[in-house]
Structure formats: C-alpha cells, structure tokens
N, C-alpha and C positions, 0 to 999 in steps of 0.2 A: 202556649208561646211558640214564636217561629224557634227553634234552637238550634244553630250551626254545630255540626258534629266533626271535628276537627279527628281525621283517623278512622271515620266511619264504616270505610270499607276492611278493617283490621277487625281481630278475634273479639275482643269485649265492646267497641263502637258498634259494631254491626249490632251485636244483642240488643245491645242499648238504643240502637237507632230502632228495633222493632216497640222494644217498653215504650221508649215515648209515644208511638203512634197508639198503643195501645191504651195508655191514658189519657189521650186525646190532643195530646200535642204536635209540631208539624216536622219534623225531623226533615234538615238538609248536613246535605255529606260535602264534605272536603276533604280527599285523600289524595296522595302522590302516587298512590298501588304500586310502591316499591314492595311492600309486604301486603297489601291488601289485596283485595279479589274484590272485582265489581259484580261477581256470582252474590256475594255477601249482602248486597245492600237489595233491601225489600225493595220491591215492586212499585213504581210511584214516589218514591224518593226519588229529590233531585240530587243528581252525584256530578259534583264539579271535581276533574282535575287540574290540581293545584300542590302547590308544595306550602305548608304553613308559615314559613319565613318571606314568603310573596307581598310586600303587605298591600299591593296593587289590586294583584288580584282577590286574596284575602276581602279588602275594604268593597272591592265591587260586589262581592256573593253576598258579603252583607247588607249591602244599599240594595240593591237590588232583591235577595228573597226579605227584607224588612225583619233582619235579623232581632230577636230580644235578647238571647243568652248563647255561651256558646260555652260546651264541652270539648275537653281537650284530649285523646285519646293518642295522638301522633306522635310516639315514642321510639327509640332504637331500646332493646330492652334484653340486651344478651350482655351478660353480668362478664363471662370472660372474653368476650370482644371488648369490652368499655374498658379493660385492662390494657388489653397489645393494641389498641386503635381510638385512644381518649377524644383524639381530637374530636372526630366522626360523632362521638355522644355529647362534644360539649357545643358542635356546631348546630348539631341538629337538638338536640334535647332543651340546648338552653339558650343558646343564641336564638336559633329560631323562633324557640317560643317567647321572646321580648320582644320578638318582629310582629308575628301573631295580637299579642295585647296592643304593640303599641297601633295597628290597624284598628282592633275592636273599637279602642277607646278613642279613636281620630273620628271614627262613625258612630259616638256616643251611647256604645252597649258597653255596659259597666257588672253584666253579671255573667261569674266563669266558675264552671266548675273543673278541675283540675286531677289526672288520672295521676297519683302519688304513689307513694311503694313502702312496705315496710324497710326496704333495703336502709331507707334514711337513717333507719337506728343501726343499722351495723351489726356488732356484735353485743345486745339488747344486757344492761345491767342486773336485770330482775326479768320474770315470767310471772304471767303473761303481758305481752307487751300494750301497754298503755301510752293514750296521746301525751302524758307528762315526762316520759322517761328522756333522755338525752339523744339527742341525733347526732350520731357519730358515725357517719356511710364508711366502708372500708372498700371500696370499691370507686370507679366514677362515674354508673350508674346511676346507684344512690347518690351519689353527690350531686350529679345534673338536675336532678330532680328537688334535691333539698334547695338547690340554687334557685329553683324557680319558687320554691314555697315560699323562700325568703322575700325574693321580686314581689310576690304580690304579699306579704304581711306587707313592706315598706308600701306599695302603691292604694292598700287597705287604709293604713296610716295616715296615707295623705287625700285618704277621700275618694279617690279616686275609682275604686273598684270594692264587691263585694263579693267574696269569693267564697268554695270552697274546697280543700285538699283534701282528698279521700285515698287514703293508704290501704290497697291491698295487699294482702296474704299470697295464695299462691291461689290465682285463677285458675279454676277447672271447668268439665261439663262441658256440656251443648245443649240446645234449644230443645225443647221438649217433646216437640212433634220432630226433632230429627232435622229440619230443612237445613241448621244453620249450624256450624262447629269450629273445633281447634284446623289449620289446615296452614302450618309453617313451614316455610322452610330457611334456613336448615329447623327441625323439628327438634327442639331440648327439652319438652315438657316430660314427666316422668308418664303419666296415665297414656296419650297417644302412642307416646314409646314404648309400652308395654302393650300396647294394642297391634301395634305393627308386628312386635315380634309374636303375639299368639296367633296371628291370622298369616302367617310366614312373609309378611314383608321384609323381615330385618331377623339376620338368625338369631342374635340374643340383644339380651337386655344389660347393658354396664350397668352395678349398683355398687356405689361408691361409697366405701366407707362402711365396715359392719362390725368395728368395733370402737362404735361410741358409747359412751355412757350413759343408754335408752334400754328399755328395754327388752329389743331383739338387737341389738345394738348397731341399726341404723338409725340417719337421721329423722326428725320429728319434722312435721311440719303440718299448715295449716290452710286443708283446700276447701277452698268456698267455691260457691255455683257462680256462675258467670250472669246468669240471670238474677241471684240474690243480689249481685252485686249492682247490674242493672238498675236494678228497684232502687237501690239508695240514692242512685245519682240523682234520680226525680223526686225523690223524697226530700232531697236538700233544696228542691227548689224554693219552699218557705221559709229557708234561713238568710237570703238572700235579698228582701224585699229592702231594706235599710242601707243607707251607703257606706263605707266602711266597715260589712262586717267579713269577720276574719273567722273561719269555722274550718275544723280539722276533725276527721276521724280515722279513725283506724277498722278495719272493716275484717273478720273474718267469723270461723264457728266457735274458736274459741277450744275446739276438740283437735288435740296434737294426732296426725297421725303417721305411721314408721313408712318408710320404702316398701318395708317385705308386706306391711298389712295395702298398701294401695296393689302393690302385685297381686296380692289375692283375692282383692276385690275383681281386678281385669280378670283374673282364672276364672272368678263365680261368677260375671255377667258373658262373658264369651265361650264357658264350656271346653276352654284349651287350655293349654298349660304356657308357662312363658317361662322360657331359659335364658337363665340367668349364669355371667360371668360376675366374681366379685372382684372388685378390684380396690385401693385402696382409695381413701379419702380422697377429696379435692380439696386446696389448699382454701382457707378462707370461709368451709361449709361449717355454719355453726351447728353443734348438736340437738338443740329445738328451738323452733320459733312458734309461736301461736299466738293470737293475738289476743287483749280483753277488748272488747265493742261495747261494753254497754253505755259507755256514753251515745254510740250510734243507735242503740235499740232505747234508753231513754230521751232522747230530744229527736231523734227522726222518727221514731214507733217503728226501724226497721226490725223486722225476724226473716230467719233465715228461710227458706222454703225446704231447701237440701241441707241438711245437719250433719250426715254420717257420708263416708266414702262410698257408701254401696250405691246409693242411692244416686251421689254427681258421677259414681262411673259408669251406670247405666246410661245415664244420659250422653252420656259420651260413647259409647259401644254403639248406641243406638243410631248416631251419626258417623260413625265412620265404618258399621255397618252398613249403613245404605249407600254410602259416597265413600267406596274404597278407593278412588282416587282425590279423594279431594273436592274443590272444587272444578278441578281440571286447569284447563287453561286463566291464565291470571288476565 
C-alpha cells in the first residue's frame, strides 16, 4: 500500500517509515519538523512539509501520492507541558487530528492507524494493564489522545472509517544498524538521559522518586523497542480490510522494569558510570505500569524482538554512540 505517515520525520514514524519499506510497502512522510529531523526520514521517501490540521494540504499529498492508509504518529507528547499549556495539546493533538481525518475521508481513504498511549488509563485499577481496564487519563495528554480514540470508535460506528489504536508503553532503543534513534529536545526519556550523563554530556541523572513500593523502590515501568513496536503497526494492517472495524491494543513486554535496573543497563552497555541525584517523587508518577499484550501477540502474531532492557539499551548506546550529536541540524 501507498501509506501516508503523518509525524514521519519524529522518533517512532521514522522507524516505522523504514518497517514499511521493508515489507514492501511505499511509505510517504508528512511532518511539520517542529520536533522532527528530515535527517530521520530514509532515503527516497517523499517528505512533504505540512502541518496535519492542513486539510488542504493534507487532501493534496493524498490525491496526489494515491494515498491507501495513513498512520498518525504527530503528537505533542510531554505529560508535564500538557499540564501548564493544555491548550497547545488539545489544539494540536485533537483538534488537529479531526482536521487530518476529516481530509483523509473527503479523499475516500478510510484506513488509520492511530499512535495511542497507555497514558489513557491513568492511574490503571489492576496490573498488568489490559485493553478492558477503565481509561481514566489523569493528565491532558492522555486525555488528547483518549478524545481521539473516541472520534474514531464514533466514526467506526458510523461506517465510515476502520481503524486501529495502538497503546504504547514506554518507547525505547534505536535502529539496529545504528543509522536512526531517540534525538529530542528538550530530551525527557530516562535511557538517552542516562546516556548523556555517562558520556559527560549532562553531569548527573535526576531519579525521582526511590521510595516507592517496588522493589529498589523506584518506579516500574515498561520499555519496548521502537522497532517491535514498528512491526505491529504493519501487522495491523489485516485488521483493517472491513469497514467499521474498531481494533485496539495495548503494546509492550510485559516485563516491569525499576529506574535503577535501566541505569545499569546504560553502565553495562557504555562501560561508564552515571551519577545519579535522588530526588523526590513527581506528582502524578504511578509506582508500576506494564502492560498485558497478548491480545496483540494473539490476533496480530506480534513478538517482541527486544524482551529485556539490556538488549533495547544497546541499541540505543549504539546510536548515540555514533551520532553524539544527534542528528545535528534539524
């Protein structure tokens, strides 16, 4: 399929824009490269900029590259900005993306797959988090993004679209050969952060919060490969073929892992030490989140490639070992 990659020059689009060429599909980019890097997008990809509330230009990229399906990866996605500046997330996360659809489906592409969050559930009832539990975002973040799951069940409902929402964990890792990686700014991921500071970019590492009730008693959490995560998007493509179907999962390993054991992963693939301030909790940070996926590994046949921490922080060392700056200029 042609498939329009909305955010394609951003951390998990880009991956994703290399998976599809490599399953044979034709990957086009639409970013705004406010956070993106045209470094990012492979070779021979067509990269339009565009902002995804466009729906002008949106409807042209589509007519024009004879769009099938489009993935939505164009996100604001900083949990304490979406607190002191909601608007900014609800213009762009959810306003915009009603703009986006209503484009798609004015040019009669009726299949979306949709970048979700577990943020949706909040502060989760039960562990491990499953597609049944309650969405309850405490944030508006998650809430931007539940507002759009919603948008499309109702436009699922009415026929009009087949979609799928795919809830990630906590995105980590880089490309395997190294070419492609994490590269934000501002930078809030914990693994790049602790990479900065072993390689003396940043003198220490804040770790917040070390007496929870885990136990080293930071928080848990649940980091999947950026490329595992890749692989589902495509793999949902056969859920998609029927008008109205409405498909959700939840995507991660399933394996909780603490702050201090990801620190020690970055000491054991970079050979340095990373110093560490403690500092207390942030308000709002739940004590574990991890997810259950087998609904995603029984109906998509997805498995994970990266299972343990050691394994996605290699892959991550490995690129920002070669690109200590980044990708440089944006």
């Amino acid at each position: 399929m042609n498939v329009l990659v909305v955010g394609g020059a951003g951390y998990i689009g880009s991956h994703c824009v290399r998976q599809l060429s490599d399953s044979g599909h034709r990957p086009v980019v639409l970013d705004n490269l406010v956070y993106g890097h045209t470094a990012a997008v492979a070779q021979g990809v067509p990269l339009y900029t565009a902002d995804l509330g466009d729906e002008s230009a949106v409807a042209g990229v589509v007519g024009r590259e004879k769009i099938d399906a489009v993935m939505h990866f164009a996100a604001f996605c900083y949990v304490g900005e979406s607190v002191t500046d909601p608007l900014k997330y609800y213009l762009n996360n959810s306003a915009a993306t009603l703009h986006l659809l209503s484009a798609m489906l004015n040019c009669g592409v009726r299949k979306f797959v949709f970048s979700s969050t577990c943020a949706t559930f909040g502060v989760p009832e039960k562990l491990p988090i499953s597609e049944s539990l309650p969405q309850v975002p405490i944030n508006p973040y998650g809430q931007t993004k539940l507002d759009v799951e919603n948008a499309l069940r109702a436009l699922a409902r009415a026929g009009k679209i087949s979609f799928a929402c795919l809830r990630y964990f906590n995105a980590a890792g880089a490309s395997e050969d190294g070419s492609i990686g994490e590269d934000h700014d501002p930078e809030t991921h914990l693994i790049p952060l602790a990479i900065d500071v072993a390689t003396g970019k940043r003198p220490t590492l804040e770790l917040f919060g070390t007496d929870y009730p885990t136990p080293d008693g930071t928080c848990l959490r649940d980091y999947v490969h950026v490329d595992d995560l890749s692989r589902a998007h495509i793999a949902v493509f056969d859920r998609l073929s029927e008008p109205g179907g409405a498909n959700f999962y939840n995507l991660g390993t399933g394996r909780p892992t603490s702050n201090r054991q990801v620190i020690r992963a970055v000491e054991k693939a970079t050979g340095r030490k990373v110093k560490v301030v403690e500092c207390p909790r942030r308000p709002g940070d739940p004590p574990e989140l991890y997810a259950d996926s087998a609904k995603a590994v029984r109906e998509l046949g997805w498995k994970v490639k990266f299972p343990d921490i050691d394994s996605i922080v290699a892959t991550a060392w490995k690129w920002h070992h070669s690109h200590p700056n980044g990708f440089g200029a944006r």
